[in-house]
VOGU-3710 file (C-alpha; in Angstrom, 3 decimals, decimal comma):
1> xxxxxxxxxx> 14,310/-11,698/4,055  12,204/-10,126/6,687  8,836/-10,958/7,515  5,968/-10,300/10,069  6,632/-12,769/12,716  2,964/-12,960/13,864  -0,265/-11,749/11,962  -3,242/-11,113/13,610  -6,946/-10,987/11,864  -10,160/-10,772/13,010
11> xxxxxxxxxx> -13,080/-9,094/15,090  -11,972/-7,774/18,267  -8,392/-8,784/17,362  -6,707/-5,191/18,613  -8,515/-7,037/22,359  -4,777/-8,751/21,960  -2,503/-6,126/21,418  -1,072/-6,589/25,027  -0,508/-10,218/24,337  0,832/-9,705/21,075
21> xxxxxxxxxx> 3,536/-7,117/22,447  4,292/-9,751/25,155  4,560/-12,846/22,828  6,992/-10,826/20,550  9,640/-10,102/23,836  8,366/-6,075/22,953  10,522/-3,694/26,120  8,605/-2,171/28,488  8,534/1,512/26,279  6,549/1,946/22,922
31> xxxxxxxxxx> 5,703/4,830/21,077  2,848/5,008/19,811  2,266/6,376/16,060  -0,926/7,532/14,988  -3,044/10,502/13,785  -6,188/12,218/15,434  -8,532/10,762/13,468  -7,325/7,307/14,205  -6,398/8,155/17,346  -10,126/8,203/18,416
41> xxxxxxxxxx> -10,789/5,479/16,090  -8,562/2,517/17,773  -5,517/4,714/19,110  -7,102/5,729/22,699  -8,027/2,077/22,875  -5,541/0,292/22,189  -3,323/2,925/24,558  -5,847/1,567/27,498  -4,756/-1,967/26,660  -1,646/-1,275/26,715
51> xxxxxxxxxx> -1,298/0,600/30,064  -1,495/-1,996/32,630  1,850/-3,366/31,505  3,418/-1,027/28,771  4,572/2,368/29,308  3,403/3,687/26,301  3,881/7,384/24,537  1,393/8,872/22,066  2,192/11,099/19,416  0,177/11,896/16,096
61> xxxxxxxxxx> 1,947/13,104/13,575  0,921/13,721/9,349  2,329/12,324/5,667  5,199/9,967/5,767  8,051/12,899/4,941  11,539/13,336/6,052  10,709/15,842/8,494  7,774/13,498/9,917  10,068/10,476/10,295  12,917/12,744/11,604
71> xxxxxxxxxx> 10,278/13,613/14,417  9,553/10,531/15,472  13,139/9,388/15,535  13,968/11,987/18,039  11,372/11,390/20,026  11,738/7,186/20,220  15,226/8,064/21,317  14,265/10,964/23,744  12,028/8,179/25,254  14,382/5,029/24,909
81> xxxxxxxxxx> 11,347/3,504/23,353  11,969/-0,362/22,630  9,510/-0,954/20,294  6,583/1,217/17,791  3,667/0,645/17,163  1,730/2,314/14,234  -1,768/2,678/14,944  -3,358/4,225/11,497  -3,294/4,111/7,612  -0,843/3,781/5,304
91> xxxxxxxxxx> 1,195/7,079/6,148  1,230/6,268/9,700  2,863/2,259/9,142  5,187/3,890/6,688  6,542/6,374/9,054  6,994/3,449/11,622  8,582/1,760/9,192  11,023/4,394/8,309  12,086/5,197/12,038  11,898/1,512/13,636
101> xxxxxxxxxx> 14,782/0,579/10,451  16,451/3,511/11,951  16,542/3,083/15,553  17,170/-0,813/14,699  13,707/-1,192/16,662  10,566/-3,669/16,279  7,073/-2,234/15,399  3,483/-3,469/15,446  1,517/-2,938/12,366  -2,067/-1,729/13,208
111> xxxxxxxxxx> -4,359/-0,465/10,297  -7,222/1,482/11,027  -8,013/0,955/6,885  -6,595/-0,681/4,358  -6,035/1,644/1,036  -2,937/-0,350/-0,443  -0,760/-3,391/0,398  1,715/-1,943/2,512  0,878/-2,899/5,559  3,318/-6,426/5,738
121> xxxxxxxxxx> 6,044/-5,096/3,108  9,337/-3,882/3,659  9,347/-1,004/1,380  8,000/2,491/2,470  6,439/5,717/0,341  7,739/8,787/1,278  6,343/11,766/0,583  8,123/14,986/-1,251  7,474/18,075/-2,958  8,438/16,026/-6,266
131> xxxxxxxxxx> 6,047/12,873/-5,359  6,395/9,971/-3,520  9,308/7,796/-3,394  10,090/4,192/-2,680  12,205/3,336/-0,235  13,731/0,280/1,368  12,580/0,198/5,321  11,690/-2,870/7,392  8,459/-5,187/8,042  6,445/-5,203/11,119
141> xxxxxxxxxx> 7,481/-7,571/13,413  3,468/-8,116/14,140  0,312/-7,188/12,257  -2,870/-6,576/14,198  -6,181/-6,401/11,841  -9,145/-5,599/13,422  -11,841/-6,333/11,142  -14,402/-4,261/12,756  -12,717/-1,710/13,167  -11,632/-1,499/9,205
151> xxxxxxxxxx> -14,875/-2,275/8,051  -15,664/1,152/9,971  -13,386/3,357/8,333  -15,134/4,803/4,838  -15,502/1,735/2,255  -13,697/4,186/-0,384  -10,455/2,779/1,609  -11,103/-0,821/1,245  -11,807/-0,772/-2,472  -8,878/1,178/-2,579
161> xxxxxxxxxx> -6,528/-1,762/-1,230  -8,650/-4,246/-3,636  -7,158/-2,127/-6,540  -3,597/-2,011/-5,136  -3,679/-5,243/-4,958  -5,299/-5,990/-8,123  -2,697/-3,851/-10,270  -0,165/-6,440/-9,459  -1,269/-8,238/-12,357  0,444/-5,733/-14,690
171> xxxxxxxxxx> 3,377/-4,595/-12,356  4,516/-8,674/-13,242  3,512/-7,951/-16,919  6,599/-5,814/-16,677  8,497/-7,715/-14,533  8,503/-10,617/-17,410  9,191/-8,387/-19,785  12,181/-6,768/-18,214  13,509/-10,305/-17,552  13,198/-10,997/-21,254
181> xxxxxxxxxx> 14,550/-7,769/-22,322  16,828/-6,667/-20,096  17,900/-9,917/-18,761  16,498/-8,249/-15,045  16,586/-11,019/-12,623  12,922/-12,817/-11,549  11,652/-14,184/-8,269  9,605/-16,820/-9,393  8,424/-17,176/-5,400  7,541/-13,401/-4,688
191> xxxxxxxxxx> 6,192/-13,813/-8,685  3,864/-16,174/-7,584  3,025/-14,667/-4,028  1,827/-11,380/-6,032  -0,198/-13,382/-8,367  -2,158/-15,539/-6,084  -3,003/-11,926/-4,270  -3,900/-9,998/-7,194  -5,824/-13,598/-8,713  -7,546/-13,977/-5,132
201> xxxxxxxxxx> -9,148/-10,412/-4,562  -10,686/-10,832/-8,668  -11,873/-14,261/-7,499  -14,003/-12,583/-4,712  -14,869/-9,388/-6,178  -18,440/-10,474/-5,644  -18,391/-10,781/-1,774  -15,959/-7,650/-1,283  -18,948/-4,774/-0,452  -19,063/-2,182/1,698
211> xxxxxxxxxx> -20,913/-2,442/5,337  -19,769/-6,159/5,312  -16,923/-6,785/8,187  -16,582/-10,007/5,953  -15,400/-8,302/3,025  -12,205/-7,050/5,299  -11,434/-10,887/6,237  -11,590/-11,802/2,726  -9,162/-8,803/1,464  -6,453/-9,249/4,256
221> xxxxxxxxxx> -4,811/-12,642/3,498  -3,965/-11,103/-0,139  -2,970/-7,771/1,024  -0,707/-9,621/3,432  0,732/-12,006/0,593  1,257/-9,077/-1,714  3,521/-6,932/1,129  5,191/-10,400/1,885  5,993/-10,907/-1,633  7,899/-7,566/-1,812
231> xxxxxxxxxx> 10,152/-8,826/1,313  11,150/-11,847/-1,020  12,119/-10,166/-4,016  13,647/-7,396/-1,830  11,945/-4,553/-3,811  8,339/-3,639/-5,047  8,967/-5,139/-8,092  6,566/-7,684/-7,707  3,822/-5,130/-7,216  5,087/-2,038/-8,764
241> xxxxxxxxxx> 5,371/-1,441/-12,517  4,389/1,071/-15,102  0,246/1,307/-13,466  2,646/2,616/-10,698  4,549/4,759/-11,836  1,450/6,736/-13,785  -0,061/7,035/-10,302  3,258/8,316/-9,530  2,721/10,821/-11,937  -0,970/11,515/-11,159
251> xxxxxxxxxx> 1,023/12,492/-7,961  2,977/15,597/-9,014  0,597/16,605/-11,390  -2,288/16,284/-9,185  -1,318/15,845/-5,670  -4,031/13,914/-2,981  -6,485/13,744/-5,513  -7,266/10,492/-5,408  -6,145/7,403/-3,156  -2,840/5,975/-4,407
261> xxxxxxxxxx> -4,758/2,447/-4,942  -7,722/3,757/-6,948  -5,048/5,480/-9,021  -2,749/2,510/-9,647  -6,117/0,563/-10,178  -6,739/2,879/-13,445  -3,452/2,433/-14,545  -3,074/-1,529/-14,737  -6,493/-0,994/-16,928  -4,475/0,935/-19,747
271> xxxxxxxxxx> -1,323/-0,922/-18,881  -2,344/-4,269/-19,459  -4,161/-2,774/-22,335  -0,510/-1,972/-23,324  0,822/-5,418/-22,442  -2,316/-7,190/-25,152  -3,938/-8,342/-22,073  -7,561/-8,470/-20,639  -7,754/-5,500/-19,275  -11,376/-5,675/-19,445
281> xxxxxxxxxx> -11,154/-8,509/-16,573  -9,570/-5,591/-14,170  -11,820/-3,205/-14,808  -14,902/-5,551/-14,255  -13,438/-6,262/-11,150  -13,012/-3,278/-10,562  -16,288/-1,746/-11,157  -17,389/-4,971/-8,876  -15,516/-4,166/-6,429  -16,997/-0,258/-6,682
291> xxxxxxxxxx> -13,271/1,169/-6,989  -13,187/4,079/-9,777  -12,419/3,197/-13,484  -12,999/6,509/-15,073  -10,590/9,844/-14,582  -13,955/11,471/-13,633  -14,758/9,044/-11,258  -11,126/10,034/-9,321  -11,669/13,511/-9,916  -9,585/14,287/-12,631
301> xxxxxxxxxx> -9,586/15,550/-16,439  -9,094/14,227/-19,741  -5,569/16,208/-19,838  -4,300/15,169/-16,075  -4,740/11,359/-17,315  -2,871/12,542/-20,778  -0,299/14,091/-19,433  0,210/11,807/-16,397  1,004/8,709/-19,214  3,403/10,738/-21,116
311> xxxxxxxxxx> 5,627/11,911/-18,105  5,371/8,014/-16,062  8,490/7,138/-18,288  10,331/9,503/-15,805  8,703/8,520/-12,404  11,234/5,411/-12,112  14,037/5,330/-14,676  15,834/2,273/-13,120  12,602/0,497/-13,502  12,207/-1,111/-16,967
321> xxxxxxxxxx> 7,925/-1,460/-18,128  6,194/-1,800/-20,904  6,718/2,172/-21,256  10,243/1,460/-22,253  12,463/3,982/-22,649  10,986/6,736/-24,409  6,807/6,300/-23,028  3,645/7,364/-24,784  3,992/10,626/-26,894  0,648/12,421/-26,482
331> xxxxxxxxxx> -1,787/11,034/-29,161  -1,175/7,676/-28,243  -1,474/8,156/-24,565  -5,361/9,609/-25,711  -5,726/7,085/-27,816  -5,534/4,643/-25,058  -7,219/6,691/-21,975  -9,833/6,164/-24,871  -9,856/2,782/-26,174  -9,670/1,885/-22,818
341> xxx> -12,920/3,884/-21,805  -10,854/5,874/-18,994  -11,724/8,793/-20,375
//
């Protein structure tokens, strides 16, 4: 099991990143990941930091695809680079992640927002022309969370993670029931660890609002757990089930519609529906929290929710949900976008 060695939260934290680097025996020679947005929004600052005792290189790049991880391999090698460092979103940590397994290198973890849990986790999405895929990388070595400067970045992001985080709830649904069905072994640990995130963020839906630095303090520790619980079972299982694999969906049908949270959000509301659970509690909390609960809220139509629950039986056929083998034909998938007031 691999897990962040040293996690850093709180205002002014990224003030550290030197130190950090130096406590965690980083080389002299990072590269530095990061887009141009983010760049200007902690990037060029954290760069400063760094240059009194780091030679660091700079390079922005896009999504998390082959060709993007490719580039960045190349490069870390052209430079002899020791260590990365992934100053940015999700795309951004998961491209670091991809390339530092790779070059058999360390990386710092340093969101610039939080839209889903996988800033601590092991597992990486990338991006293709048929979706996004899943795919076994490594955990940072450090995590540097800079509540002010997440608490800048658009609140949409934030309440984004929250439903990530949240959808947990029926991504273990499934995870039972595979154990009972197919005999699919259980991590009662990383079970656990995914619960207590998923149970912690509904807890403080109340205090999680946007233009409140707090709210960022409050929604790290879970987002942490929930990546560290994927190191443990040694897949996403623990977070990922059938709410995922309808965002999946939502993904070719529908590509960067919405953010990957506020779509798996959605799904653990018909899911758990699915499962005879309250799926009115997630939605609540959701609504709370001021993540979308609607397919009009996310931008899409009646028929993109429709058809995106009838084709998740084929995002992840290894992966055994409530969808089972053969999914929702089309009425039924109505039926419960309906009954379960997402559409």
């Amino acid at each position: 099991m691999d897990f962040p060695r040293n996690v850093l939260i709180g205002h002014d934290a990224v003030q550290r990143v030197a130190d950090v680097c130096k406590s965690l025996r980083f080389g002299k020679k990072g590269l530095m990941i990061t887009g141009n947005d983010t760049y200007k929004a902690a990037g060029s600052l954290i760069e400063g930091l760094m240059s009194e005792d780091f030679d660091i290189t700079v390079r922005t790049t896009g999504n998390a695809t082959s060709e993007n991880v490719d580039e960045i391999y190349d490069l870390a090698k052209e430079k002899n680079s020791s260590f990365l460092m992934a100053v940015g979103g999700g795309s951004k940590i998961d491209i670091a992640k991809m390339a530092a397994k790779r070059l058999d290198v360390p990386f710092l973890s340093i969101p610039t927002s939080i839209s889903h849990d996988g800033i601590a986790s092991d597992r990486a999405s990338l991006k293709s022309d048929t979706g996004s895929l899943s795919v076994e990388a490594v955990s940072p070595t450090g995590i540097i969370a800079d509540t002010k400067i997440i608490s800048d970045a658009p609140y949409r992001y934030l309440a984004s993670g929250c439903a990530d985080v949240i959808s947990n709830l029926t991504a273990l649904k499934d995870w039972e029931f595979a154990n009972m069905i197919r005999d699919e072994e259980l991590s009662s640990s990383a079970f656990m660890i995914s619960k207590y995130a998923a149970e912690n963020i509904i807890e403080k839906c109340n205090i999680i609002k946007p233009g409140l630095e707090e709210s960022v303090w409050y929604v790290m520790r879970p987002i942490v757990a929930s990546g560290v619980s994927m190191c443990i079972a040694g897949s996403s299982r623990p977070t990922s089930g059938s709410e995922h694999m309808f965002s999946h969906a939502l993904d070719v049908l529908r590509p960067e519609t919405a953010l990957h949270g506020e779509q798996c959000g959605i799904g653990a509301i018909m899911m758990m529906h699915l499962h005879g659970g309250d799926w009115k509690r997630i939605k609540d909390a959701l609504d709370t929290i001021g993540a979308p609960t609607t397919a009009e809220q996310m931008g899409f139509t009646e028929d993109d929710i429709v058809d995106a629950l009838v084709m998740a039986k084929d995002m992840r056929k290894e992966r055994f949900t409530i969808l089972g083998d053969k999914g929702l034909n089309r009425d039924a998938a109505r039926n419960l976008a309906r009954k379960t007031k997402v559409i």
